[in-house]
mmCIF entry with sequence, helices, sheets and N, C-alpha, C, O atoms, coordinates in Angstrom:
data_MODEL
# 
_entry.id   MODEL 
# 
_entity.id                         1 
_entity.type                       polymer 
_entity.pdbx_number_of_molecules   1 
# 
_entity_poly.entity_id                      1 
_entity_poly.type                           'polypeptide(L)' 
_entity_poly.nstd_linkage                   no 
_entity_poly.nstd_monomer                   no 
_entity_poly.pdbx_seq_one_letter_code       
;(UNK)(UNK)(UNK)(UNK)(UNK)(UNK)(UNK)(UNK)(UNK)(UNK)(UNK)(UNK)(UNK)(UNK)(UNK)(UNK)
(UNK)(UNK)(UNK)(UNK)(UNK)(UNK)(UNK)(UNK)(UNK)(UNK)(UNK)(UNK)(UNK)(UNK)(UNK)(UNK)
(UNK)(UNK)(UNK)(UNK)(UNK)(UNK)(UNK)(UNK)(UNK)(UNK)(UNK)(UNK)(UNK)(UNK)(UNK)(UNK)
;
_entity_poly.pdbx_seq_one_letter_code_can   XXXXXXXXXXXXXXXXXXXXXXXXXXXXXXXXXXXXXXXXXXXXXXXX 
_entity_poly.pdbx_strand_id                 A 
# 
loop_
_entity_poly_seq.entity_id 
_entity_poly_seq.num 
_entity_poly_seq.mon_id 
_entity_poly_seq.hetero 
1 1  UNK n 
1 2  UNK n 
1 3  UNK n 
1 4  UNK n 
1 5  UNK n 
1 6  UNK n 
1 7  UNK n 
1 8  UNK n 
1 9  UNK n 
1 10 UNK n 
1 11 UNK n 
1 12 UNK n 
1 13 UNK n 
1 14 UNK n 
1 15 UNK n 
1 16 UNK n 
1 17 UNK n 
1 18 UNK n 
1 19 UNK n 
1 20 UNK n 
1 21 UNK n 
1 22 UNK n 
1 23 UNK n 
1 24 UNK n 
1 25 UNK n 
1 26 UNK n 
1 27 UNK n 
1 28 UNK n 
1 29 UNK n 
1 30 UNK n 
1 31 UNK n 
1 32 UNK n 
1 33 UNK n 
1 34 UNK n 
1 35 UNK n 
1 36 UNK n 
1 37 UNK n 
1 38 UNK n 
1 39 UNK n 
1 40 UNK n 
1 41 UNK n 
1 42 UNK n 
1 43 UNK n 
1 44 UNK n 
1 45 UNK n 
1 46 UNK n 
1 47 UNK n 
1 48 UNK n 
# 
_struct_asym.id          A 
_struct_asym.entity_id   1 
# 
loop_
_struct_conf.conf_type_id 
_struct_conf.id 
_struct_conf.pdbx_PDB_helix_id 
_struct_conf.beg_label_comp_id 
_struct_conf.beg_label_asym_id 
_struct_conf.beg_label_seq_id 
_struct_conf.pdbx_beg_PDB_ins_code 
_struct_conf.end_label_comp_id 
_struct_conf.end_label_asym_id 
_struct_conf.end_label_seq_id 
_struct_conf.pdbx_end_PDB_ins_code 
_struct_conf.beg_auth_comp_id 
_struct_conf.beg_auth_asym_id 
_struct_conf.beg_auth_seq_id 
_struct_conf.end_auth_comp_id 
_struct_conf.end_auth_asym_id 
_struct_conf.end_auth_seq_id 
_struct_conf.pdbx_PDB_helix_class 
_struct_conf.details 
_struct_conf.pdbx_PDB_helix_length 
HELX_P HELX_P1 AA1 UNK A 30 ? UNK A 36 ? UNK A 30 UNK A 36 1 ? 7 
HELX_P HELX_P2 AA2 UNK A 38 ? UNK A 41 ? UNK A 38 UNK A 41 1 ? 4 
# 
_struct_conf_type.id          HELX_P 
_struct_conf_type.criteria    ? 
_struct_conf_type.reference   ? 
# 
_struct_sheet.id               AA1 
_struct_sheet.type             ? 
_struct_sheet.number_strands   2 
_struct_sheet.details          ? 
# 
_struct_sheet_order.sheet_id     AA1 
_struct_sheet_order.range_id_1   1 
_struct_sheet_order.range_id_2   2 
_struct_sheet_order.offset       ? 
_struct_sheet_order.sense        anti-parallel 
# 
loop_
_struct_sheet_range.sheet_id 
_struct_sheet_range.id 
_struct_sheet_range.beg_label_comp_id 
_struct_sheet_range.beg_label_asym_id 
_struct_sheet_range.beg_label_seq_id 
_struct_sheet_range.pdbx_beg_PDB_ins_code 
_struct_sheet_range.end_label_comp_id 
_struct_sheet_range.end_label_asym_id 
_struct_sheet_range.end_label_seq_id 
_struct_sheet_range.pdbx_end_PDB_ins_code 
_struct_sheet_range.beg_auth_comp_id 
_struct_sheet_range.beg_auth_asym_id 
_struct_sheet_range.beg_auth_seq_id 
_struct_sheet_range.end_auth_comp_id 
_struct_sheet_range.end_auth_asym_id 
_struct_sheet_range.end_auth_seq_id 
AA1 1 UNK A 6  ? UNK A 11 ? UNK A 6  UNK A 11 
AA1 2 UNK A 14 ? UNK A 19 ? UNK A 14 UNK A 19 
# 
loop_
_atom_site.group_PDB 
_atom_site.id 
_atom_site.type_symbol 
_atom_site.label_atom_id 
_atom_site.label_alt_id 
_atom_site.label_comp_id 
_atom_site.label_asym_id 
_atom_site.label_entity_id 
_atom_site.label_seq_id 
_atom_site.pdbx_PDB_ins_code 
_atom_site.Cartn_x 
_atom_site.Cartn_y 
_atom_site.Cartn_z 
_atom_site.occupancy 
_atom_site.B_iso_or_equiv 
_atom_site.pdbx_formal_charge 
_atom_site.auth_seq_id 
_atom_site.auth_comp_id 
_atom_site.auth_asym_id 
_atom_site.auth_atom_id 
_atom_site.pdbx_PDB_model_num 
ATOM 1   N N  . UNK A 1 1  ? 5.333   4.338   -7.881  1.00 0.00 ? 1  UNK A N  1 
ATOM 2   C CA . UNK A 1 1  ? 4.419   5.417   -7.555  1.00 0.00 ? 1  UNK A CA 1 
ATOM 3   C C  . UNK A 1 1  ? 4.519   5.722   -6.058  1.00 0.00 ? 1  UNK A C  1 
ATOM 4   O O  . UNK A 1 1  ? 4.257   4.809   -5.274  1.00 0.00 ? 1  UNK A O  1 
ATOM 5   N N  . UNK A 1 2  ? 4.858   6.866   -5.614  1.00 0.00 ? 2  UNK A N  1 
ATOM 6   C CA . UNK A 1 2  ? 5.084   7.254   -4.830  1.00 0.00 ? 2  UNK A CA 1 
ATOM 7   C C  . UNK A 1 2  ? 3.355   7.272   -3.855  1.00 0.00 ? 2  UNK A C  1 
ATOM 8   O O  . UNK A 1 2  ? 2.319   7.592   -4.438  1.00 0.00 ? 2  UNK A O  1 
ATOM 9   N N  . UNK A 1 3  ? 3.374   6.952   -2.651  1.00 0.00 ? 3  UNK A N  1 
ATOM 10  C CA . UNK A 1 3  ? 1.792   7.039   -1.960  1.00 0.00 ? 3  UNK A CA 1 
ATOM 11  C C  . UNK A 1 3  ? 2.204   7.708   -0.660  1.00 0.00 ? 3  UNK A C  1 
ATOM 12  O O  . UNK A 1 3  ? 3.306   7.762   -0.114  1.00 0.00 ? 3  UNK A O  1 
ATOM 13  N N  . UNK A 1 4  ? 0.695   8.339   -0.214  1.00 0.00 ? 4  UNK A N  1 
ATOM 14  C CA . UNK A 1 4  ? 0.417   9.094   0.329   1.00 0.00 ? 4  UNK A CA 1 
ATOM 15  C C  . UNK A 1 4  ? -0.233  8.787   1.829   1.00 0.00 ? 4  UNK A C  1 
ATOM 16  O O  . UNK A 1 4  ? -0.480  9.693   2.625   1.00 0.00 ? 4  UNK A O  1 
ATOM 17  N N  . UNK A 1 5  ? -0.474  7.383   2.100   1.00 0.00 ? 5  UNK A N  1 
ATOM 18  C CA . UNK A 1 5  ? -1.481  7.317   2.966   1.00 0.00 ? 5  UNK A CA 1 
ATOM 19  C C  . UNK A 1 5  ? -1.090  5.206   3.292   1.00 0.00 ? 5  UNK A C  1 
ATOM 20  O O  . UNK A 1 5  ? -1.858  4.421   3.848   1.00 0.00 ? 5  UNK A O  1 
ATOM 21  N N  . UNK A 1 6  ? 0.288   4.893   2.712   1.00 0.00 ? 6  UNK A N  1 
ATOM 22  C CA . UNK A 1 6  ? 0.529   3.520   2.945   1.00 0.00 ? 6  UNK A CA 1 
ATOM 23  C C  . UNK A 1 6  ? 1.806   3.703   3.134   1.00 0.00 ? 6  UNK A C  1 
ATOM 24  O O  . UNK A 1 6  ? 2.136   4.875   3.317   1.00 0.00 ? 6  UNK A O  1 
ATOM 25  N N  . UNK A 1 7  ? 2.872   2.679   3.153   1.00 0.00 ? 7  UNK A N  1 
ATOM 26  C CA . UNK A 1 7  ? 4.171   2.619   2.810   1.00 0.00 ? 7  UNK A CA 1 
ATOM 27  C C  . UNK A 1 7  ? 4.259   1.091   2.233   1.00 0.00 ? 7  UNK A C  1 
ATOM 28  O O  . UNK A 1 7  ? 3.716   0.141   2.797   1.00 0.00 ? 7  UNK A O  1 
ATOM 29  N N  . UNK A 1 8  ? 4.985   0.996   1.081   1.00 0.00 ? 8  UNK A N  1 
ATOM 30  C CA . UNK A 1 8  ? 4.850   -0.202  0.332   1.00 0.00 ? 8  UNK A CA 1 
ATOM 31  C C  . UNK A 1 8  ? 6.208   -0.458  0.264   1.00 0.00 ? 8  UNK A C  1 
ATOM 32  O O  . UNK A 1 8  ? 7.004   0.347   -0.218  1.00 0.00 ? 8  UNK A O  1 
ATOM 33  N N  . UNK A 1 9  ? 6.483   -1.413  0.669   1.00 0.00 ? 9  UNK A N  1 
ATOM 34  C CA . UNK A 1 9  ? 8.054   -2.157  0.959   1.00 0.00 ? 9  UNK A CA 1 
ATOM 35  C C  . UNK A 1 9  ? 7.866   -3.894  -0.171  1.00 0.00 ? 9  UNK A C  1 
ATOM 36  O O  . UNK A 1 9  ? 7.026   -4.757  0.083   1.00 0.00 ? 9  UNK A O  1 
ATOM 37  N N  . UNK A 1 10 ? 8.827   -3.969  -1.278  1.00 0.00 ? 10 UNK A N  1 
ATOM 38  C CA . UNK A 1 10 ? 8.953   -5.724  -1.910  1.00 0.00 ? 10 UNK A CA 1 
ATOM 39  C C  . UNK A 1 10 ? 10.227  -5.765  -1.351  1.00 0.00 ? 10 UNK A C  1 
ATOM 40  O O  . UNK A 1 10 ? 10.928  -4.780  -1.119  1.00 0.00 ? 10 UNK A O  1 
ATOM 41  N N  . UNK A 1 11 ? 10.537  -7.047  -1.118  1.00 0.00 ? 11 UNK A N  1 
ATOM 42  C CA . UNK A 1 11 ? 12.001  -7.704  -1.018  1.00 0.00 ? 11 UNK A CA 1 
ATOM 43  C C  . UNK A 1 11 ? 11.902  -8.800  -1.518  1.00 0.00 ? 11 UNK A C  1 
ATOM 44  O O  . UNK A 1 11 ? 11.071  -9.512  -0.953  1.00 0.00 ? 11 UNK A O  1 
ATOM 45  N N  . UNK A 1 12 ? 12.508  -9.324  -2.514  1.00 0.00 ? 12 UNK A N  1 
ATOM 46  C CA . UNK A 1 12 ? 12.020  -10.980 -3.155  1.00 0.00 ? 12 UNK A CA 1 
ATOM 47  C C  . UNK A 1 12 ? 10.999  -10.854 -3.423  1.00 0.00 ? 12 UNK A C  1 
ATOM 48  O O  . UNK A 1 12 ? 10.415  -10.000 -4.091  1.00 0.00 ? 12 UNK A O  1 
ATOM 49  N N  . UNK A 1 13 ? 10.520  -12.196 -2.627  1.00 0.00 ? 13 UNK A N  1 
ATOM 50  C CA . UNK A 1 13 ? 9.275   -12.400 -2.915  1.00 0.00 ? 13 UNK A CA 1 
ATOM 51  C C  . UNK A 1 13 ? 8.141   -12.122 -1.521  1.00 0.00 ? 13 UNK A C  1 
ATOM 52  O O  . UNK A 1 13 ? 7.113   -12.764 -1.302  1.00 0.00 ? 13 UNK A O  1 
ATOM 53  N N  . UNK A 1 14 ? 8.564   -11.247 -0.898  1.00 0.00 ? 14 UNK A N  1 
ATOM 54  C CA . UNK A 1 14 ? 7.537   -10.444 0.085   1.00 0.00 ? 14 UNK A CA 1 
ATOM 55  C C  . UNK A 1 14 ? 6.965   -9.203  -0.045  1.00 0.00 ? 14 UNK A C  1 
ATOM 56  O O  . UNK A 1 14 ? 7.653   -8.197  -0.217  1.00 0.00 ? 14 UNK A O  1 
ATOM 57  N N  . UNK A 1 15 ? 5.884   -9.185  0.015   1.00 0.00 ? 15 UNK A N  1 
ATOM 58  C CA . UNK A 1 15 ? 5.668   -7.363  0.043   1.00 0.00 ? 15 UNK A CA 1 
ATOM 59  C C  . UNK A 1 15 ? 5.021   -7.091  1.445   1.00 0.00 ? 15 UNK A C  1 
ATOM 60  O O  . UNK A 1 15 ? 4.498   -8.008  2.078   1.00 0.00 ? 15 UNK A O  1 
ATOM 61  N N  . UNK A 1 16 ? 5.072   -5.767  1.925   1.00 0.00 ? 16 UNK A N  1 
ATOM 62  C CA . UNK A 1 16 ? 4.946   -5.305  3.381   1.00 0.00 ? 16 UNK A CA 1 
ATOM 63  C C  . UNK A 1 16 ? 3.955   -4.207  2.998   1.00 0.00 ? 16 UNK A C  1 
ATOM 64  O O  . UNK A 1 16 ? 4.489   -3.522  2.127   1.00 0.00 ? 16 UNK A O  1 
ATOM 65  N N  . UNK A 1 17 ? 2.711   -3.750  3.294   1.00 0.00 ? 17 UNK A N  1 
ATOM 66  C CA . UNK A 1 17 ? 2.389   -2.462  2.883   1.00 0.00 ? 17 UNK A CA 1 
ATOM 67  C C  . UNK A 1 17 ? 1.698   -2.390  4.537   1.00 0.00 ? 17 UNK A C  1 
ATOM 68  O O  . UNK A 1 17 ? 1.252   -3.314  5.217   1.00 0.00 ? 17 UNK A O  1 
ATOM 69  N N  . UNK A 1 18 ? 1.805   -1.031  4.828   1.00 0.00 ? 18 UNK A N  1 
ATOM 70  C CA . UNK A 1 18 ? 1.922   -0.078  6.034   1.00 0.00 ? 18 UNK A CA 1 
ATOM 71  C C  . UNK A 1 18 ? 0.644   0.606   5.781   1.00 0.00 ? 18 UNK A C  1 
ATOM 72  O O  . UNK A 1 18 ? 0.201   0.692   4.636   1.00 0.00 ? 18 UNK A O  1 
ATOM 73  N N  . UNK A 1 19 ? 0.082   1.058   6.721   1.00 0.00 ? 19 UNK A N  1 
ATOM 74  C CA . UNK A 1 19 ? -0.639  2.190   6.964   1.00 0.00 ? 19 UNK A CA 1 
ATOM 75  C C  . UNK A 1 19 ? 0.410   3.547   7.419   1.00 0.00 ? 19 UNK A C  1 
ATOM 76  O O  . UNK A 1 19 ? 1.293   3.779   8.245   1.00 0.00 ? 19 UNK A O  1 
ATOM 77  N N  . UNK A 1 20 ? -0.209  4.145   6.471   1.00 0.00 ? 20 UNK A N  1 
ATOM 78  C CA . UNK A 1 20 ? 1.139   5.869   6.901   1.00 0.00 ? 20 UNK A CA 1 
ATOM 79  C C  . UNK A 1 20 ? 0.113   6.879   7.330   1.00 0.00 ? 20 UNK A C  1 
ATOM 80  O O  . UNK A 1 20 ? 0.262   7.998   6.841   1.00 0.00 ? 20 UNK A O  1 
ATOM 81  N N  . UNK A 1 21 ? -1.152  6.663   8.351   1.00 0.00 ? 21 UNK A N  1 
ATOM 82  C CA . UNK A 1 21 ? -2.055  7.862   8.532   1.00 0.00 ? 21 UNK A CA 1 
ATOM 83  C C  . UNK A 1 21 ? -1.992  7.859   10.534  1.00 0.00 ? 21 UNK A C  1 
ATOM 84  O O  . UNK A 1 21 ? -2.854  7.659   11.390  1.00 0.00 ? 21 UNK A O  1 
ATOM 85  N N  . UNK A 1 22 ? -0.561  8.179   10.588  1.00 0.00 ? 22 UNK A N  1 
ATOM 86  C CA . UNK A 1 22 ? -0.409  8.140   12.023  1.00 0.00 ? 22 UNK A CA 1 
ATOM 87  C C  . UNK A 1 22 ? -1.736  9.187   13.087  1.00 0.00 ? 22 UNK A C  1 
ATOM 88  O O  . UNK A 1 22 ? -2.485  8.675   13.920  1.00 0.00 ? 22 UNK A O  1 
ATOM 89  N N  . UNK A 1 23 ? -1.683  11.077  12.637  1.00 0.00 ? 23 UNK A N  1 
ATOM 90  C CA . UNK A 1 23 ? -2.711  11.807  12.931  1.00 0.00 ? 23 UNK A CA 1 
ATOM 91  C C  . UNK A 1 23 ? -3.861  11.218  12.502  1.00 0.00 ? 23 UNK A C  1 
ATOM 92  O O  . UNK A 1 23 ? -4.728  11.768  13.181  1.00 0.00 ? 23 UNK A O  1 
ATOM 93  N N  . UNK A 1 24 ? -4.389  10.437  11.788  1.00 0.00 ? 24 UNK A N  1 
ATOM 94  C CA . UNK A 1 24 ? -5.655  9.749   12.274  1.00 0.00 ? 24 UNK A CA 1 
ATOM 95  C C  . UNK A 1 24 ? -5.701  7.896   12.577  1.00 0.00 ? 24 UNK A C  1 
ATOM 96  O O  . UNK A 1 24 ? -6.433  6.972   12.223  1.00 0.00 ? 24 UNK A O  1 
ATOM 97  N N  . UNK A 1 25 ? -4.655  8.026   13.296  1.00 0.00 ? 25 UNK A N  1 
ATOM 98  C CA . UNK A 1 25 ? -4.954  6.602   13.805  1.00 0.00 ? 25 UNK A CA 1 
ATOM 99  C C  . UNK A 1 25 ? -4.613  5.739   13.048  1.00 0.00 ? 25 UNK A C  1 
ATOM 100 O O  . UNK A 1 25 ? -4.816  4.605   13.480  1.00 0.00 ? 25 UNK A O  1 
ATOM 101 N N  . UNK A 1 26 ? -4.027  5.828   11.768  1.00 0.00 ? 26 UNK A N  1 
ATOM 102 C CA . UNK A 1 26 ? -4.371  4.826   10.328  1.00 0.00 ? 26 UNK A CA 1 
ATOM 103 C C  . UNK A 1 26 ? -5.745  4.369   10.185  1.00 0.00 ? 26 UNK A C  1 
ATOM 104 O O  . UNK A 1 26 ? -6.012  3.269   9.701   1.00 0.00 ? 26 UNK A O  1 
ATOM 105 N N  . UNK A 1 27 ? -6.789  5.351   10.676  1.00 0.00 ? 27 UNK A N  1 
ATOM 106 C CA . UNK A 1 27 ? -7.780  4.684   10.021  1.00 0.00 ? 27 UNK A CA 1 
ATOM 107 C C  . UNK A 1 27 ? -8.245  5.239   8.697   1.00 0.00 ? 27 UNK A C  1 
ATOM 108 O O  . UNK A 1 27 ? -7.996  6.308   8.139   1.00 0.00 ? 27 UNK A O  1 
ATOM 109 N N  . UNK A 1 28 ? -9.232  3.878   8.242   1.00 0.00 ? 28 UNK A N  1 
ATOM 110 C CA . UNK A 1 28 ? -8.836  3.853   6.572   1.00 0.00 ? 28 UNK A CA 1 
ATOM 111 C C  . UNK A 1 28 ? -10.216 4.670   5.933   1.00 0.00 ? 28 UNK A C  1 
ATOM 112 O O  . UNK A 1 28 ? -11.354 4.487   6.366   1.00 0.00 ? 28 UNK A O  1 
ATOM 113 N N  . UNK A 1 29 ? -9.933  5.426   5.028   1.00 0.00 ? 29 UNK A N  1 
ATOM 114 C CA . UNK A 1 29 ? -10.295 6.245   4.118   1.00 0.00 ? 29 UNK A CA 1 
ATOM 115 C C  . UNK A 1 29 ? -9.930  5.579   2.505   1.00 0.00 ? 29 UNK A C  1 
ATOM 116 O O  . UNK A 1 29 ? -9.106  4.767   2.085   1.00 0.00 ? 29 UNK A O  1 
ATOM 117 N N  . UNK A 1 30 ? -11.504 6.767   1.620   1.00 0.00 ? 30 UNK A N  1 
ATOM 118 C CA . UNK A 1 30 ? -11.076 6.197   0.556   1.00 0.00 ? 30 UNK A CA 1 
ATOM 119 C C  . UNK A 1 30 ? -10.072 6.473   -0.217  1.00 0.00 ? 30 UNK A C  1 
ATOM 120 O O  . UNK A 1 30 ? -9.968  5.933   -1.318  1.00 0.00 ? 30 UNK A O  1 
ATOM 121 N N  . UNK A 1 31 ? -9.173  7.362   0.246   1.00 0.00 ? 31 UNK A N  1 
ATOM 122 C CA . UNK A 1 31 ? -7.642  7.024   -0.274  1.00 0.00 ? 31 UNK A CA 1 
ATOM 123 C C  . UNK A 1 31 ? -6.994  6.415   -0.165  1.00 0.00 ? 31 UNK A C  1 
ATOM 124 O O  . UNK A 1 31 ? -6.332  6.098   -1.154  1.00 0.00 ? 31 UNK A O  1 
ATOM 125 N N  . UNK A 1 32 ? -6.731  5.834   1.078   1.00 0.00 ? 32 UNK A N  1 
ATOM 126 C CA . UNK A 1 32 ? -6.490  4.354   1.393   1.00 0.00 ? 32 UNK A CA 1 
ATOM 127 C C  . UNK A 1 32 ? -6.775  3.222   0.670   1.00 0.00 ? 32 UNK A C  1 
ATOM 128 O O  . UNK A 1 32 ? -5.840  2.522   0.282   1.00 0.00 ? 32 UNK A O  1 
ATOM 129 N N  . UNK A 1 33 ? -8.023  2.899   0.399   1.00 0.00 ? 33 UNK A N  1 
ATOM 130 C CA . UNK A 1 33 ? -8.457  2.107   -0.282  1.00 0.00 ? 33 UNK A CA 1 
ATOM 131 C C  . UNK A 1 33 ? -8.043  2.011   -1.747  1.00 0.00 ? 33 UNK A C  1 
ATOM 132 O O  . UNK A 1 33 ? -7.829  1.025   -2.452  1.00 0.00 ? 33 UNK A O  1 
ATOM 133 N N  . UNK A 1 34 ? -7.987  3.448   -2.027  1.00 0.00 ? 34 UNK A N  1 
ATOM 134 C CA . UNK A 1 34 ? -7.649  3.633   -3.517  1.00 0.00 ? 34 UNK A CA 1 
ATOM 135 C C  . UNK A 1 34 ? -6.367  3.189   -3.659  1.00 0.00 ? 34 UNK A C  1 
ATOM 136 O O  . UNK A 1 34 ? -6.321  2.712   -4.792  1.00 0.00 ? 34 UNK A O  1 
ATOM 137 N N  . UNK A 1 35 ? -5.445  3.096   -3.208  1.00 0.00 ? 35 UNK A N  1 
ATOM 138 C CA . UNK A 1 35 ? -3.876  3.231   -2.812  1.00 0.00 ? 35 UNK A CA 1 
ATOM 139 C C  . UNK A 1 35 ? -3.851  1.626   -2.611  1.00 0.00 ? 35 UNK A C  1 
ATOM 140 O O  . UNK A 1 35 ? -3.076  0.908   -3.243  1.00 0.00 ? 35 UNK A O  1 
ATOM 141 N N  . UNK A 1 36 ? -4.812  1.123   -1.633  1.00 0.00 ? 36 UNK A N  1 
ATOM 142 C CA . UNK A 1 36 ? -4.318  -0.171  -1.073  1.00 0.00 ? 36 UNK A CA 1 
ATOM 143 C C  . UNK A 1 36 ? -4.578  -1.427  -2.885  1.00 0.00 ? 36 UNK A C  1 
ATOM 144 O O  . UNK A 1 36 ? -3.999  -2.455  -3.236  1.00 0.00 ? 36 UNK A O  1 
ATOM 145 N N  . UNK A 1 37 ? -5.698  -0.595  -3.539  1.00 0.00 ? 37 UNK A N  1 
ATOM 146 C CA . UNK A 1 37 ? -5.888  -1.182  -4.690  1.00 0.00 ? 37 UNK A CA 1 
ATOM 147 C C  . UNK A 1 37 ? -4.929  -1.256  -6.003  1.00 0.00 ? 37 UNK A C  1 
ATOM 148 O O  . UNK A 1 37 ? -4.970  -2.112  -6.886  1.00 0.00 ? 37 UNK A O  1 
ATOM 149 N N  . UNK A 1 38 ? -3.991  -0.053  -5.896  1.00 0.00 ? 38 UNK A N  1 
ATOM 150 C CA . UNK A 1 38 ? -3.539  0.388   -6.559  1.00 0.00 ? 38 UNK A CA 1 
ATOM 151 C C  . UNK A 1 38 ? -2.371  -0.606  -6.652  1.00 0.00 ? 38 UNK A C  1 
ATOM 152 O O  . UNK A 1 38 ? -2.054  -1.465  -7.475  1.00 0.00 ? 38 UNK A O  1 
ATOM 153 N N  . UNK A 1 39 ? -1.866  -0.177  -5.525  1.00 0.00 ? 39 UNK A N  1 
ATOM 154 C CA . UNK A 1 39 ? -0.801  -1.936  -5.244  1.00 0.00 ? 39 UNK A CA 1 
ATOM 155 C C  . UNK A 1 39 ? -0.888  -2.907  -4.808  1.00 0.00 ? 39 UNK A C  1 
ATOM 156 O O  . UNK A 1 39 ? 0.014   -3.527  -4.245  1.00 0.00 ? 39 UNK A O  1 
ATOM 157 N N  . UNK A 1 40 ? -1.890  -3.215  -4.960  1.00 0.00 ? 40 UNK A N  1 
ATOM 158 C CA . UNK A 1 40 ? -2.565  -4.867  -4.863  1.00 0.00 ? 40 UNK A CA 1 
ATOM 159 C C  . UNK A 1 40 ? -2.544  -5.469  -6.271  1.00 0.00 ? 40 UNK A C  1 
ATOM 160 O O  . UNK A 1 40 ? -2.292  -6.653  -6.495  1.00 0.00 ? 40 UNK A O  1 
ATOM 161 N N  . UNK A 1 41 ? -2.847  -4.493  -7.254  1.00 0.00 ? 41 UNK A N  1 
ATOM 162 C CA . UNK A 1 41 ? -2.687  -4.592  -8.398  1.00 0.00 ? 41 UNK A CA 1 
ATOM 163 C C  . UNK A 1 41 ? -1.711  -5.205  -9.109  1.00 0.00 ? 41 UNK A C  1 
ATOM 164 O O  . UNK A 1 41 ? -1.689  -6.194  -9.841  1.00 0.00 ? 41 UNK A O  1 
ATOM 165 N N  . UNK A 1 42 ? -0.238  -3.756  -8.438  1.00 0.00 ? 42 UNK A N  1 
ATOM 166 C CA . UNK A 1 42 ? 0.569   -3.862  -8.929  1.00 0.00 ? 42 UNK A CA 1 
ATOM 167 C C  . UNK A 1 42 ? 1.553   -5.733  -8.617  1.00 0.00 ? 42 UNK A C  1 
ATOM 168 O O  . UNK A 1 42 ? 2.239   -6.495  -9.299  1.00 0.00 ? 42 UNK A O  1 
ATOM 169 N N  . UNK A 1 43 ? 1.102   -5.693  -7.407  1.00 0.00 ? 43 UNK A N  1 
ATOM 170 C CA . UNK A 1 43 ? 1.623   -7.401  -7.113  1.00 0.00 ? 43 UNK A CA 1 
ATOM 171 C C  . UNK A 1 43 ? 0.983   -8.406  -7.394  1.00 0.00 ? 43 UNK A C  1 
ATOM 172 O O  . UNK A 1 43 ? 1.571   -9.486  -7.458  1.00 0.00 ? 43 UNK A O  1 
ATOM 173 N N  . UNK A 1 44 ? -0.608  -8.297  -7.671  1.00 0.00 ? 44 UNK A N  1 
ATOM 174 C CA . UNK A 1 44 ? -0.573  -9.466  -8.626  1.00 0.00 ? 44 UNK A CA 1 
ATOM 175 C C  . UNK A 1 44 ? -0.514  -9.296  -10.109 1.00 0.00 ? 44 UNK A C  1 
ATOM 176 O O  . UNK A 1 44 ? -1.057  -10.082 -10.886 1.00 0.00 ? 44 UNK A O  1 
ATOM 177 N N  . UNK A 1 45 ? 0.164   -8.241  -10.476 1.00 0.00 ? 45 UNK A N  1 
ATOM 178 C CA . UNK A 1 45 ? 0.655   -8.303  -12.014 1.00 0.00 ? 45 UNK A CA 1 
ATOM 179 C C  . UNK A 1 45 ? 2.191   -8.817  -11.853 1.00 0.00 ? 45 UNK A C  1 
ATOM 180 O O  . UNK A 1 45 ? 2.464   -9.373  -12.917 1.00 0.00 ? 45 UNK A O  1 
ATOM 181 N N  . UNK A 1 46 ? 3.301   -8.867  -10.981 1.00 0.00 ? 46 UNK A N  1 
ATOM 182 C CA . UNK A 1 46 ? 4.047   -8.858  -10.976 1.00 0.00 ? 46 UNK A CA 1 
ATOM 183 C C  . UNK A 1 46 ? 4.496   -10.628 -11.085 1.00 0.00 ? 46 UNK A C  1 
ATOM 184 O O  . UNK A 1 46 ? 3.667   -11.401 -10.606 1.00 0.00 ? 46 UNK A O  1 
ATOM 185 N N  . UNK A 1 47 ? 5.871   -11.284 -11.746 1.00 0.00 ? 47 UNK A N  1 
ATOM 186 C CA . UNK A 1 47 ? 5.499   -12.701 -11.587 1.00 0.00 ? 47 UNK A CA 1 
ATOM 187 C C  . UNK A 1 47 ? 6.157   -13.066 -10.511 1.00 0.00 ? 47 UNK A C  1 
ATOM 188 O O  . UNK A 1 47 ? 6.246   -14.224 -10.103 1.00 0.00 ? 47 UNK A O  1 
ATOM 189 N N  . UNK A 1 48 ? 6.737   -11.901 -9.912  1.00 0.00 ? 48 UNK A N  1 
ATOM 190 C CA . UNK A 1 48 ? 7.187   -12.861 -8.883  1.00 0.00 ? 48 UNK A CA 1 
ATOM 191 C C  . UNK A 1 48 ? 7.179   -12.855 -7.826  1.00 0.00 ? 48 UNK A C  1 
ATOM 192 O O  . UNK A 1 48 ? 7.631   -13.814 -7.200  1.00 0.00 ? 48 UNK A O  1 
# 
């Protein structure tokens, strides 16, 4: 799923997620939140 407001990087067994809201500072909104949940999700569903 493509996002709007993070950048989500896996390699192995690391994941990297970014703030992508440079014009406001990266500060966080509830899209953010929605987004940051969204793939938080997705890695702890994942097994590895």
């Amino acid at each position: 799923m493509p996002y709007k407001n993070i950048i989500f990087e896996s390699l192995e067994s690391v994941a990297v997620i970014k703030f992508n809201r440079p014009k406001a500072l990266n500060a966080i909104n509830p899209g953010v939140i929605e987004e940051l949940n969204d793939v938080l999700d997705g890695i702890e569903a994942d097994a590895n």
